[in-house]
N, C-alpha and C positions, 0 to 999 in steps of 0.2 A: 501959283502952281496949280490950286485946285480948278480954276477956270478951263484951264489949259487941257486936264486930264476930263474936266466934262467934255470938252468945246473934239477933244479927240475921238471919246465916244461916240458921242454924234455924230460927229462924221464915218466912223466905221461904220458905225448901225445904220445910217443914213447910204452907203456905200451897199453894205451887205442887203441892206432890203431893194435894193438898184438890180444888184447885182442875182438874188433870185427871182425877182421880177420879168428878168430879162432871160434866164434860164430856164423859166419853168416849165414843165412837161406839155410839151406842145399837143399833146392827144385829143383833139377835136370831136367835141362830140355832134355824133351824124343823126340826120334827119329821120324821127320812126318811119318804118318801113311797115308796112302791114298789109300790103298788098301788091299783086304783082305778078310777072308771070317768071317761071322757075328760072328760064333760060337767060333772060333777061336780067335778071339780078344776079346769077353767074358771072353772064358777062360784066356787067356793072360792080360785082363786090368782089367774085371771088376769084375771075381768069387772070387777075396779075398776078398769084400765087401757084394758083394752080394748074394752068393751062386754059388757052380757047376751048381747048377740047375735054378738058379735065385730064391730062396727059402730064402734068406735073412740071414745076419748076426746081431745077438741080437744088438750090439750095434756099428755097423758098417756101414751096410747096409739097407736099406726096402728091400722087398718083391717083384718083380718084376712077377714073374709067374700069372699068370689070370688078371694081370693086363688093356691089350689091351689099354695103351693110347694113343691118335692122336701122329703119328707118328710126326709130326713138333712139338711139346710137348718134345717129348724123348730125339729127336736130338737138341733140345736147350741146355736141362739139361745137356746133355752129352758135350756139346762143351762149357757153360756156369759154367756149376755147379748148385746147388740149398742146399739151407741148409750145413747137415756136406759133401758133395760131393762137392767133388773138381772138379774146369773145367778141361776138358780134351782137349783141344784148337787141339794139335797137331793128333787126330784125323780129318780126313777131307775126302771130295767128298767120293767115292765110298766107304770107309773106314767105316764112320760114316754112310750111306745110309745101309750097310748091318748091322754092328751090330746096328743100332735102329730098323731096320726087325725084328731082332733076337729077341732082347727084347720082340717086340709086339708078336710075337709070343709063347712065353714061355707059356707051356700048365698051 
């Protein structure tokens, strides 16, 4: 009987470790970013959420166009996160410095 009760454990634990393996949080982490031009990495990181034109997606993104927020504001969000946005950490220095420009600019 005590064979049985190990030989079971192992198989669950052997099952369960399968089974988180296969589960686990697919969050990919992206290539540093540190350079680049504003509009560019808009388009590239942040127009699936936000819009081509930073015009917002319904239940994706807010609104970014007429916005003008203080630029140390943008570049928090952006490298922190806020709400359903996810941080973008792997943005950095010159990278992050043009597209929060961009942002603030969006007519």
């Amino acid at each position: 009987m005590g064979k049985w009760v190990a030989a079971s454990f192992l198989v669950l634990g052997g099952a369960l470790v399968v089974f988180l393996f296969i589960f686990r949080n697919p969050k990919q982490e992206e290539a540093l970013l540190t350079t680049g031009e504003g509009a560019v990495i808009f388009a590239q990181t942040c127009a699936a959420c936000h819009g081509e034109r930073g015009e917002g997606r319904r239940e994706l993104g807010n609104p970014l166009r007429g916005r003008a927020l203080p630029l140390a504001y943008t570049k928090e969000v952006i490298r922190r996160g806020r709400n359903r946005m996810p941080a973008l950490p792997h943005i950095r220095g010159e990278a992050l410095e043009n597209v929060a420009r961009y942002v603030n600019r969006l007519p």
